[in-house]
C-alpha positions as YAML, in Angstrom:
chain: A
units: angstrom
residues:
- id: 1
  name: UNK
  ca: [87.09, 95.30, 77.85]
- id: 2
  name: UNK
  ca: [90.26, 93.59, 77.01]
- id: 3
  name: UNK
  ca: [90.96, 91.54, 74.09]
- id: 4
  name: UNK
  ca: [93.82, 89.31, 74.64]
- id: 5
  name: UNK
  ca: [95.31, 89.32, 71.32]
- id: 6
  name: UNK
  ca: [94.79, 92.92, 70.29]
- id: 7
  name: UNK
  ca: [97.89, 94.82, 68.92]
- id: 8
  name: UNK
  ca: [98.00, 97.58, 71.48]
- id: 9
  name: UNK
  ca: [101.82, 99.06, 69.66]
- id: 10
  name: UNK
  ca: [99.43, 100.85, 67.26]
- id: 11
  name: UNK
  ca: [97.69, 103.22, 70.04]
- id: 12
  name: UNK
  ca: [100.40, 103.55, 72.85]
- id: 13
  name: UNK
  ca: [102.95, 106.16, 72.48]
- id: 14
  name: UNK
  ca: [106.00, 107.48, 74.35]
- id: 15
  name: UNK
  ca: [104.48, 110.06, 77.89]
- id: 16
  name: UNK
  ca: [101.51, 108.02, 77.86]
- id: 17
  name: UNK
  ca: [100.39, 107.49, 81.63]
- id: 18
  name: UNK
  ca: [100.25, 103.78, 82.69]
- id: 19
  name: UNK
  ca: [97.51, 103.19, 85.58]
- id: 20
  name: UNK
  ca: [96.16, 100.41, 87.23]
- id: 21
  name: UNK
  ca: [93.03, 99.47, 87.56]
- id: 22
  name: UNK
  ca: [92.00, 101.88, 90.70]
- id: 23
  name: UNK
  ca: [93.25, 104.32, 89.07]
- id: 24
  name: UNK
  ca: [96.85, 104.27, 90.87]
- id: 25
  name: UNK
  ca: [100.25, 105.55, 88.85]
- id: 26
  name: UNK
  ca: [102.36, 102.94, 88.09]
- id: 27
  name: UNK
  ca: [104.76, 104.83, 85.41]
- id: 28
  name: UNK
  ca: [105.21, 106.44, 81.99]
- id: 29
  name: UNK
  ca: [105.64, 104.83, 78.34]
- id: 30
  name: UNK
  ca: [109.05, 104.99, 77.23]
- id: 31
  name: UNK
  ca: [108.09, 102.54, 74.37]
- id: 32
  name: UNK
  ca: [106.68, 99.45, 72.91]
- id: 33
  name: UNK
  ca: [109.26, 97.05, 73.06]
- id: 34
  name: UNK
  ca: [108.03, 93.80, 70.99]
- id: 35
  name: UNK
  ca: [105.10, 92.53, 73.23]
- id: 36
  name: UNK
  ca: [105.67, 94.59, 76.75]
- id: 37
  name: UNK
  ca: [105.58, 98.26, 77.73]
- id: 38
  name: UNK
  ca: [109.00, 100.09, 78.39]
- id: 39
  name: UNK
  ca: [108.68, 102.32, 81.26]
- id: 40
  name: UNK
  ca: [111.16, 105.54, 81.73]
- id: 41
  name: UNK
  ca: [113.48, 105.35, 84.46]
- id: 42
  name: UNK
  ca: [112.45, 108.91, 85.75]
- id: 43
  name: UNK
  ca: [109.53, 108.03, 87.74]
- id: 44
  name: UNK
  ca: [110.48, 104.36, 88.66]
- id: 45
  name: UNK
  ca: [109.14, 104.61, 92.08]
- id: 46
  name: UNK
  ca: [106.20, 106.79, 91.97]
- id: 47
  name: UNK
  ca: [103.59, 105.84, 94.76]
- id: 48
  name: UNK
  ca: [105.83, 102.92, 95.74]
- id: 49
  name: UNK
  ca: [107.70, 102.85, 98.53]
- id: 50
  name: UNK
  ca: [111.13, 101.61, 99.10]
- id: 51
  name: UNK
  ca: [113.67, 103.01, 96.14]
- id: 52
  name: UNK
  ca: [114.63, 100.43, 95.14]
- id: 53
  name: UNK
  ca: [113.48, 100.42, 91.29]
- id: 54
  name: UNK
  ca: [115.18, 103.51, 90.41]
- id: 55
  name: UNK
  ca: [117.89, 103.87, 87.27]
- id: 56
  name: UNK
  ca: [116.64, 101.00, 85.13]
- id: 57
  name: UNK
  ca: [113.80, 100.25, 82.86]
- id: 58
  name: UNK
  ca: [111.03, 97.69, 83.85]
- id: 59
  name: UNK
  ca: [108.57, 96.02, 81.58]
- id: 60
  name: UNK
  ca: [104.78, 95.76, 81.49]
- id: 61
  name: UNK
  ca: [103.03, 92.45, 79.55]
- id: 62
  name: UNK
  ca: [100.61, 94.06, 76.87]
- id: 63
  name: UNK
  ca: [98.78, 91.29, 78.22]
- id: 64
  name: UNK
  ca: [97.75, 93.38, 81.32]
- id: 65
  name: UNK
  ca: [95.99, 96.54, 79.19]
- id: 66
  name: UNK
  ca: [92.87, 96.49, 79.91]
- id: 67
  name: UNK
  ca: [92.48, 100.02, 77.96]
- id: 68
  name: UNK
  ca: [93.89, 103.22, 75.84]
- id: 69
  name: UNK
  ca: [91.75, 105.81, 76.94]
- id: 70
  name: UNK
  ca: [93.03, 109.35, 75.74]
- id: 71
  name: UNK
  ca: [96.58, 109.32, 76.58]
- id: 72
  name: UNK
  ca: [96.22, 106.69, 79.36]
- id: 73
  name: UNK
  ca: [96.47, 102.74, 80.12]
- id: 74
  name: UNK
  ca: [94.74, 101.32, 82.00]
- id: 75
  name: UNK
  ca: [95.82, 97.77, 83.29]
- id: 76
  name: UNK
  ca: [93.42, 94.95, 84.59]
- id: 77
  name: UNK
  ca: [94.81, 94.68, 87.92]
- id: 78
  name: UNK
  ca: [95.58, 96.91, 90.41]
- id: 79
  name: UNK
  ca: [98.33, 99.17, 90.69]
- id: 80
  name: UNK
  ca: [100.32, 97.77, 93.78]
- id: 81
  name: UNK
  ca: [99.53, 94.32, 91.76]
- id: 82
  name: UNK
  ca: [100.54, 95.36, 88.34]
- id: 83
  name: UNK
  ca: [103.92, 96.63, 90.63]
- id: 84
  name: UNK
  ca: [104.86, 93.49, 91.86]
- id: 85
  name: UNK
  ca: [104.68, 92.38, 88.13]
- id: 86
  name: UNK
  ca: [106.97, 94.00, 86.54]
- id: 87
  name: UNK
  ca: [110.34, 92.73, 84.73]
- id: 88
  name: UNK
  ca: [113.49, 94.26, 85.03]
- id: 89
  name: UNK
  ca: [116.29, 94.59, 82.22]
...
């Protein structure tokens, strides 16, 4: 279960799959960048349709891990939902 003030910079590293919570891709760890995940550009819109996020970084809240698990995170919502919640640079 989540714990909202954990330190999650520690255990997620660069590849890392990010996932929602049923299991859907919703991108790859670039980095930890202060309190949100970095996601690479490469795979931008996988499972999403439209285009329209490709060739810049978006951002993740640490405050949506729910989980490291091997070399995945999992989020607490949902993958479309998680989607519609991510910052752009």
């Amino acid at each position: 279960m989540a714990e909202d003030n954990r330190d999650w910079s520690t255990q997620i590293r660069e590849h890392m799959e990010v996932i929602g919570a049923d299991g859907t891709h919703v991108g790859t760890v670039d980095h930890m960048d202060g309190d949100r995940i970095k996601l690479t550009k490469r795979d931008n819109d996988a499972g999403h349709e439209g285009g329209t996020h490709s060739g810049h970084h978006h951002y993740l809240s640490s405050g949506l891990i729910a989980e490291v698990e091997g070399d995945k995170v999992r989020l607490s919502a949902n993958g479309d939902v998680a989607w519609g919640m991510l910052e752009e640079k």
